[in-house]
C-alpha positions as CSV (number, residue, x, y, z in Angstrom):
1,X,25.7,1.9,-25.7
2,X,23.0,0.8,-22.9
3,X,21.4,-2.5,-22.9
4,X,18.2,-2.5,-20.5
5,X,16.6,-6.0,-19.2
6,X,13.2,-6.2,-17.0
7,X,12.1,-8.5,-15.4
8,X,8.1,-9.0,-15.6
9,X,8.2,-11.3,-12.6
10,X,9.9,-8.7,-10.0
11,X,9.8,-5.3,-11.8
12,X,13.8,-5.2,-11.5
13,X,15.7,-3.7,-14.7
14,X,19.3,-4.3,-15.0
15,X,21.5,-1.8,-16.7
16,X,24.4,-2.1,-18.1
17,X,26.7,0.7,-19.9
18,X,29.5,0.5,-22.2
19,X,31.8,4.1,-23.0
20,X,31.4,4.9,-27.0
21,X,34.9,4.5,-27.4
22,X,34.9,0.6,-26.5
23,X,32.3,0.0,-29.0
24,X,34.9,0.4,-32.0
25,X,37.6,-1.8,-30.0
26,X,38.4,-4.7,-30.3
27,X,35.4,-7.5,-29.2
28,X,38.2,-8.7,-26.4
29,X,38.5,-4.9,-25.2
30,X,34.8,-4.5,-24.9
31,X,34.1,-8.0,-23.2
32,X,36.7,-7.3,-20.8
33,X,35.3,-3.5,-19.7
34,X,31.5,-6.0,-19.6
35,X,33.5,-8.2,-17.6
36,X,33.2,-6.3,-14.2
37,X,30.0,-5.0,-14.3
38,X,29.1,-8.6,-14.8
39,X,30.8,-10.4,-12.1
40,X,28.7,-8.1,-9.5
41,X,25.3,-8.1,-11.6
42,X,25.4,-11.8,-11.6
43,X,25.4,-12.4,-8.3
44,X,22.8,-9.6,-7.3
45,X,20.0,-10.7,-9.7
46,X,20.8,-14.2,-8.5
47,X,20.1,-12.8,-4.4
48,X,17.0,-10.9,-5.7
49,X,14.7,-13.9,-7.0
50,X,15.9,-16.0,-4.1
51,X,14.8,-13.0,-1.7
52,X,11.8,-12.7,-4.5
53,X,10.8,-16.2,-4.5
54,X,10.7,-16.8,-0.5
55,X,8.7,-14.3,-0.3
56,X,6.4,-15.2,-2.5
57,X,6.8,-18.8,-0.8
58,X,5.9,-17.4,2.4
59,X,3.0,-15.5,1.3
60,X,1.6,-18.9,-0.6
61,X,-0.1,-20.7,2.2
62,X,-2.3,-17.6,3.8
63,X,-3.4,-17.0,0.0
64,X,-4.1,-20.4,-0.4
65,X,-6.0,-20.9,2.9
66,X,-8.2,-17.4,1.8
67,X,-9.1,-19.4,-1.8
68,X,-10.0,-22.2,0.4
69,X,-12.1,-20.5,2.5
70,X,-14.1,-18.6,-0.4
71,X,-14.1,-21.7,-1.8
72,X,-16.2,-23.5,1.2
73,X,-18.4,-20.3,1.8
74,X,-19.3,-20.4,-1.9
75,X,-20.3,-23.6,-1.8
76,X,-22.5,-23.1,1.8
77,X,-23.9,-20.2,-0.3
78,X,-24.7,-22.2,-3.2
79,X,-26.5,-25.0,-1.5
80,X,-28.3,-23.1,0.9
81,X,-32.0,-23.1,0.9
């Protein structure tokens, strides 16, 4: 059994696997064998959107002083003679 979830913000898809022979165990023997995989998948999506997020941060003000700029030069355009 695979579960699959993507992210439409970053592109990321987490995976997660579980052997055939868990899935007619006990619900307690197949959360404990998610267990593990969890504890580290946690953590790592939480690390990529921080890393995705300041990035995006960063990028913010040059995009916002090109919008500005087009901005002004459409309006120059628009009232020139």
């Amino acid at each position: 059994m695979v579960a699959y979830w993507s992210s439409g913000a970053t592109g990321w898809t987490t995976g997660l696997a579980v052997p055939l022979t868990a899935v007619d165990a006990p619900i307690t023997g197949v959360l404990r064998q998610i267990a593990g995989p969890a504890a580290f998948l946690l953590p790592a999506s939480g690390l990529a959107a921080r890393f995705t997020a300041r990035r995006i941060e960063g990028a913010l003000p040059i995009f916002w002083h090109h919008v500005t700029k087009a901005k002004d030069e459409a309006i120059e355009l628009s009232t020139a003679p």
